[in-house]
N, CA, C and O atoms as a GROMACS GRO file, in nm:
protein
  316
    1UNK      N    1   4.768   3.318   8.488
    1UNK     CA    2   4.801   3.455   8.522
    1UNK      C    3   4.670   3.533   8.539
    1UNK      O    4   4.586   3.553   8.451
    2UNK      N    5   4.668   3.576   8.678
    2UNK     CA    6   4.550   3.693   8.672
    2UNK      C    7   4.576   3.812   8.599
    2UNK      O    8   4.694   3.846   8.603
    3UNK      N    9   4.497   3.888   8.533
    3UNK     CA   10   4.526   4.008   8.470
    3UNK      C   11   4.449   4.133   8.552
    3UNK      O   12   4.336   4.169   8.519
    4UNK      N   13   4.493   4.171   8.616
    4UNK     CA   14   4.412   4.303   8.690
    4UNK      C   15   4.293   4.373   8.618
    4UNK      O   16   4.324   4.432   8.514
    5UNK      N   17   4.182   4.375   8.649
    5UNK     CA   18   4.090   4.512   8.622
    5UNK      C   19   4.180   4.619   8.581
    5UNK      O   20   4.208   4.607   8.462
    6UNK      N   21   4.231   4.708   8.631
    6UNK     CA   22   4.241   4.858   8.590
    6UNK      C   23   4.326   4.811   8.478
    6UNK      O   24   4.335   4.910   8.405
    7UNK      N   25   4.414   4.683   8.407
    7UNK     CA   26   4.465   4.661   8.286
    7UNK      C   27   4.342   4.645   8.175
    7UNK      O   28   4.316   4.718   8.079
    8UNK      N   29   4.288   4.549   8.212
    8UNK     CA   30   4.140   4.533   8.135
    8UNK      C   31   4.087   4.655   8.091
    8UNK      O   32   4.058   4.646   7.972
    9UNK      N   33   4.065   4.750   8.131
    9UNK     CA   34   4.006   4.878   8.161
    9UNK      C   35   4.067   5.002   8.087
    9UNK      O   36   3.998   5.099   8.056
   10UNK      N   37   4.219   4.992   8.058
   10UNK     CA   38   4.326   5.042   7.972
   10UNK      C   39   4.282   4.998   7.848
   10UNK      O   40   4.251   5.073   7.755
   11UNK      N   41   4.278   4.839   7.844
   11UNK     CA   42   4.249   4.792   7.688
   11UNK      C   43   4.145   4.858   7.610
   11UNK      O   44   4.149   4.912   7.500
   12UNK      N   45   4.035   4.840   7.708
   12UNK     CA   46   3.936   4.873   7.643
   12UNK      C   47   3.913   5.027   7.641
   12UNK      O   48   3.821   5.066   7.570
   13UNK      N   49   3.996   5.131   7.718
   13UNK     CA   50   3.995   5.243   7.680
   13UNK      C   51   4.096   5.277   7.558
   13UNK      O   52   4.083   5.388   7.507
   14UNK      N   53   4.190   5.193   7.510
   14UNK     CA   54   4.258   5.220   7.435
   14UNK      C   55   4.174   5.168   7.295
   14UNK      O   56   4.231   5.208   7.194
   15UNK      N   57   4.065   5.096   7.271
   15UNK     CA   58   4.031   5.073   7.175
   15UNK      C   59   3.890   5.160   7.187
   15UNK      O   60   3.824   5.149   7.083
   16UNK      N   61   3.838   5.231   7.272
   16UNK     CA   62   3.763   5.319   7.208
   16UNK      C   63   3.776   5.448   7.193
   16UNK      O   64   3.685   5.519   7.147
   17UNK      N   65   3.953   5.517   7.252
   17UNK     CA   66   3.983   5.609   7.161
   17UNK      C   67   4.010   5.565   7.002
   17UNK      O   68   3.981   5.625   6.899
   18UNK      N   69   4.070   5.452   7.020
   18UNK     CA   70   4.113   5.445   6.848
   18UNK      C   71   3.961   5.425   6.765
   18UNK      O   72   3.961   5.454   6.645
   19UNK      N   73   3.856   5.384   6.815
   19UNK     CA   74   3.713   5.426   6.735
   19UNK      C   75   3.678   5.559   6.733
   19UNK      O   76   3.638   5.605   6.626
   20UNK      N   77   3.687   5.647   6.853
   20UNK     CA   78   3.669   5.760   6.829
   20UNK      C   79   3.738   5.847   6.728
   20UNK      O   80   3.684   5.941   6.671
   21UNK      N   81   3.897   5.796   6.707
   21UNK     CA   82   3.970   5.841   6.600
   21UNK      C   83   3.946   5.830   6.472
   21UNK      O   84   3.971   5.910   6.383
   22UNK      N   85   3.889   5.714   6.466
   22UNK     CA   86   3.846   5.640   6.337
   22UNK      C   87   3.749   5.741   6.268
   22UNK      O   88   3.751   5.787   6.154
   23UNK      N   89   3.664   5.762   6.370
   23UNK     CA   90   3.543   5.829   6.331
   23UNK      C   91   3.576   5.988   6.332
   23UNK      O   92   3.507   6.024   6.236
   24UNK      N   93   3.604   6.041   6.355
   24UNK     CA   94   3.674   6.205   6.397
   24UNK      C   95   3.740   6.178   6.218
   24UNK      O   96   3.674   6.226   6.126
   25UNK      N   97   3.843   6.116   6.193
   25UNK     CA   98   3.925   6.090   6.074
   25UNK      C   99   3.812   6.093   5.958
   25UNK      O  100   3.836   6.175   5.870
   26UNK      N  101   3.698   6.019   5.943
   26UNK     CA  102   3.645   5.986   5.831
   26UNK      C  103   3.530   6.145   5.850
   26UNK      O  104   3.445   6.177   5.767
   27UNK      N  105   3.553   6.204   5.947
   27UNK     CA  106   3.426   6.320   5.923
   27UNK      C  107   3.513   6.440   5.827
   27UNK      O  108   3.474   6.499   5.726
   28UNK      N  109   3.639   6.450   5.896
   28UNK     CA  110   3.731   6.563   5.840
   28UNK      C  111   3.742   6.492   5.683
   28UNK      O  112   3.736   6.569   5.587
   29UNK      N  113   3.758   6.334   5.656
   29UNK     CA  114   3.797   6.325   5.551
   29UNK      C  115   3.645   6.353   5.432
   29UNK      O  116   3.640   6.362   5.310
   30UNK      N  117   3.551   6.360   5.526
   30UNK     CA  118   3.438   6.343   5.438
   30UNK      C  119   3.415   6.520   5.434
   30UNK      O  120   3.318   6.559   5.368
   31UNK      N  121   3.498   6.618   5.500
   31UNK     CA  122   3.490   6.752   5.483
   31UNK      C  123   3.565   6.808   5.350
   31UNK      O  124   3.532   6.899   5.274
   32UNK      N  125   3.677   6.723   5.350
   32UNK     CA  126   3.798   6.760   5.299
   32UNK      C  127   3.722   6.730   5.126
   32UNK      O  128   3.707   6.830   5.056
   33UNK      N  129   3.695   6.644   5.091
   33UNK     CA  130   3.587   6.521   4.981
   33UNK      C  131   3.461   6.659   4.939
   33UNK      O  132   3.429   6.677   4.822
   34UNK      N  133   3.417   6.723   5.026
   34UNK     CA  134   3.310   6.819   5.036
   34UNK      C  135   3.378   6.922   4.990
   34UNK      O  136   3.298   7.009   4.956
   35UNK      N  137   3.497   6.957   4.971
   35UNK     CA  138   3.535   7.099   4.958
   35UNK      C  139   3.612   7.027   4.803
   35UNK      O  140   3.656   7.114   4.728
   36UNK      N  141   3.626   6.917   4.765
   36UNK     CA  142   3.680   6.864   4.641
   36UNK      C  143   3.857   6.842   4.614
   36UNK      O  144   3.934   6.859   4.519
   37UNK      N  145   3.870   6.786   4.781
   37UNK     CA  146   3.988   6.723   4.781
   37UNK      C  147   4.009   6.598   4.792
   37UNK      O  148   3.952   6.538   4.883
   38UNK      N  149   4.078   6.541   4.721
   38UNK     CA  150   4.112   6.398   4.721
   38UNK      C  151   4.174   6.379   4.824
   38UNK      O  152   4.280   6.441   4.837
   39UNK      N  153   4.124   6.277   4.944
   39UNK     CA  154   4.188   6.258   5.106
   39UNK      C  155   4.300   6.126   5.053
   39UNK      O  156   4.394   6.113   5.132
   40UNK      N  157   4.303   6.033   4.939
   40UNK     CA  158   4.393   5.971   4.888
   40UNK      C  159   4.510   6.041   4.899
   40UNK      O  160   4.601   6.025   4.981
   41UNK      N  161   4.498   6.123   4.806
   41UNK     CA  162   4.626   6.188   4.777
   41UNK      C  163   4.702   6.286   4.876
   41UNK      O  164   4.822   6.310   4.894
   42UNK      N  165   4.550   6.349   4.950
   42UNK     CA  166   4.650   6.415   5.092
   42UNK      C  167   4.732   6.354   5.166
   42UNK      O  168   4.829   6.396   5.230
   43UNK      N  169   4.680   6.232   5.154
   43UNK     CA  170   4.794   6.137   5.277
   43UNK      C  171   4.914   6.098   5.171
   43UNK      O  172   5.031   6.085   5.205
   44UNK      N  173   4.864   6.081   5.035
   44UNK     CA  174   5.026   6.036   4.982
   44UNK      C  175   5.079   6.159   4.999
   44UNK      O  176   5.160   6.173   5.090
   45UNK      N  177   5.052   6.251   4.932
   45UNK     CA  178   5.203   6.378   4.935
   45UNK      C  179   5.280   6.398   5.035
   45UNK      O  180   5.374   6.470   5.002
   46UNK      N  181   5.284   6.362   5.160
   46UNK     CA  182   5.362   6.422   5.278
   46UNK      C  183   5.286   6.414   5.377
   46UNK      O  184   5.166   6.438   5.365
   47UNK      N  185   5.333   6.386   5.473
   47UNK     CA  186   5.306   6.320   5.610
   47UNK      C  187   5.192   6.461   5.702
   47UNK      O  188   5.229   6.560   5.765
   48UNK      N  189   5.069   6.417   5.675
   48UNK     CA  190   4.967   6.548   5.640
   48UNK      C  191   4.904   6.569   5.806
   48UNK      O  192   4.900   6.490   5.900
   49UNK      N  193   4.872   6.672   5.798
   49UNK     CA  194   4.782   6.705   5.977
   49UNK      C  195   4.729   6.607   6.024
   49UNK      O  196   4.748   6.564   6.138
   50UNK      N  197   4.627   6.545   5.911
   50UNK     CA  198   4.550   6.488   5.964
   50UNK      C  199   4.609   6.354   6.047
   50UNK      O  200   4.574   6.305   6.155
   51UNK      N  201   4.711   6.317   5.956
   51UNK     CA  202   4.820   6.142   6.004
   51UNK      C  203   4.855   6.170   6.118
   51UNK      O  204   4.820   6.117   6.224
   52UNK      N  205   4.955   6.290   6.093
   52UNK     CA  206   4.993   6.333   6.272
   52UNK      C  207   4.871   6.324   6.374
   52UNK      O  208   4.880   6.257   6.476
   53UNK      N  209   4.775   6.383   6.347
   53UNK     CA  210   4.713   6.390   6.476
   53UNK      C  211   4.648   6.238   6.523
   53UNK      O  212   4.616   6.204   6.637
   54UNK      N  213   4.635   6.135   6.357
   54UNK     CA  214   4.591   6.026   6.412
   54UNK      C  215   4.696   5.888   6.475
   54UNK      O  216   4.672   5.771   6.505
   55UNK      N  217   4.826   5.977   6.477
   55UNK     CA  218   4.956   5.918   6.560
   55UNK      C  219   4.994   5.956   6.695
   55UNK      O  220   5.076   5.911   6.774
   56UNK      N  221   4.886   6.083   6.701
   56UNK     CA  222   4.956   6.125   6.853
   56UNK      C  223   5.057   6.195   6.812
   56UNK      O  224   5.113   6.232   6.915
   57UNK      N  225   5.127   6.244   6.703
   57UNK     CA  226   5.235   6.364   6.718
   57UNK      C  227   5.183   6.488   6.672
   57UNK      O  228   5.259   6.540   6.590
   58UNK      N  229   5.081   6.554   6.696
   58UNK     CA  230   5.054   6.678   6.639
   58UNK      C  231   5.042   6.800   6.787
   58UNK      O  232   4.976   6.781   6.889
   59UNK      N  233   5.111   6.898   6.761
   59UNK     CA  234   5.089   6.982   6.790
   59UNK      C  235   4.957   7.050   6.913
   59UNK      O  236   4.851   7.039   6.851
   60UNK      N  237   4.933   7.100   7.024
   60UNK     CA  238   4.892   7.147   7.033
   60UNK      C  239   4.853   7.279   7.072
   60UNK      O  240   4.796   7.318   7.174
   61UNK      N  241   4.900   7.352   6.956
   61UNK     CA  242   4.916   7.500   6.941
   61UNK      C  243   4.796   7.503   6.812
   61UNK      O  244   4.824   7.453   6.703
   62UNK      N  245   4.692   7.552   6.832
   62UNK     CA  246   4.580   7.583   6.731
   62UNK      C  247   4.606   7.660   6.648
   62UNK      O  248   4.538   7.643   6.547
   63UNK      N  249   4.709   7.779   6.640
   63UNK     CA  250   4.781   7.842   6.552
   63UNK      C  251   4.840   7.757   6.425
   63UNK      O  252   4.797   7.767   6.310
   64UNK      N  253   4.939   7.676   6.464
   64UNK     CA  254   5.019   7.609   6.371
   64UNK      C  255   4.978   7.462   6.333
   64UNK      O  256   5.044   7.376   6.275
   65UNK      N  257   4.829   7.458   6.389
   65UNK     CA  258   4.776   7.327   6.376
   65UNK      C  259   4.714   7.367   6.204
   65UNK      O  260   4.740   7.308   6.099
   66UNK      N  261   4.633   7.477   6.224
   66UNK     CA  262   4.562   7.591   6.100
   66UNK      C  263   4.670   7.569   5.998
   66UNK      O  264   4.674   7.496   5.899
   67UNK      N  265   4.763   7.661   6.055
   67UNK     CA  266   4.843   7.690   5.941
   67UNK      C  267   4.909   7.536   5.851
   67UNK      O  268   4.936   7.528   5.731
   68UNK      N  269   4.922   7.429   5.954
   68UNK     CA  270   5.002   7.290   5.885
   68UNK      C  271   4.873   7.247   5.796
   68UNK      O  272   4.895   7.195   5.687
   69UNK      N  273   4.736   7.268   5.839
   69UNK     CA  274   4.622   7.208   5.804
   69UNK      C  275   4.626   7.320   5.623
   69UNK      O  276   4.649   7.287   5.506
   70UNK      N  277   4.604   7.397   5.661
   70UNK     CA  278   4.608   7.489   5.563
   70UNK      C  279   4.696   7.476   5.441
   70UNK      O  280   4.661   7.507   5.327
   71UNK      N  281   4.821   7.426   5.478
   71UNK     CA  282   4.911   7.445   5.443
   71UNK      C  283   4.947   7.316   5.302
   71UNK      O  284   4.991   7.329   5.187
   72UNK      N  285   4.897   7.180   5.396
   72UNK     CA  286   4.835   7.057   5.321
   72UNK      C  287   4.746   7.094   5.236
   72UNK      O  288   4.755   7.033   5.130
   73UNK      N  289   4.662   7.172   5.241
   73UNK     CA  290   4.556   7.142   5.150
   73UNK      C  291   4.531   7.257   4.985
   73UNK      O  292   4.453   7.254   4.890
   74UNK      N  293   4.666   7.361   5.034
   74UNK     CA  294   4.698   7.470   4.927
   74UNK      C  295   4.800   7.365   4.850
   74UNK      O  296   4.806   7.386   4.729
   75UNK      N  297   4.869   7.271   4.893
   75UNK     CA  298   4.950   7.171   4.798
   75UNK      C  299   4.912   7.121   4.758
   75UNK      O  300   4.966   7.109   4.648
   76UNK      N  301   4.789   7.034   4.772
   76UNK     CA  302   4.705   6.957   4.702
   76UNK      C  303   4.627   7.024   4.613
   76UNK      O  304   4.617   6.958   4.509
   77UNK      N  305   4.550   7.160   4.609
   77UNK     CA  306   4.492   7.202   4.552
   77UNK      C  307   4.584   7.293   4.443
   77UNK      O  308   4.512   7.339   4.354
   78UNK      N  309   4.718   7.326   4.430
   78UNK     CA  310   4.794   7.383   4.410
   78UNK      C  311   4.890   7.291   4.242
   78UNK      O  312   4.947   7.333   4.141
   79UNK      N  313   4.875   7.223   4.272
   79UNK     CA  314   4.891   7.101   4.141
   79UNK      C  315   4.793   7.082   4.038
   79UNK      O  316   4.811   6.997   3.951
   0.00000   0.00000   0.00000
């Protein structure tokens, strides 16, 4: 089976968004760590901004992106 170029080309764009994600993920988590939140536990309590956005279901309304972001991290700190 030949496999087309522009498929080839998908693959490998699909694996260097998911590095770019990777890396975007560990800066916020190394922000979140900086301000003296446990990024463990953000992801256990409830399905948190940050997961969504590294699934592709988040929002893009910068308003309610804040406020969900915000919103995670007054629960965690809030216990």
């Amino acid at each position: 089976m030949k496999i087309p170029k522009h498929i080839i080309n998908k693959l490998i764009k699909i694996d260097k968004n998911a590095q770019e994600s990777k890396n975007l993920a560990y800066e916020i988590e190394q922000w979140l760590e900086g301000k003296g939140i446990d990024t463990e536990r953000f992801r256990q309590e409830q399905l948190s901004v940050l997961e969504l956005a590294e699934y592709g279901e988040l929002s893009s309304n910068v308003h309610e992106i804040t406020s969900m972001f915000l919103e995670n991290i007054h629960e965690i700190q809030g216990d």
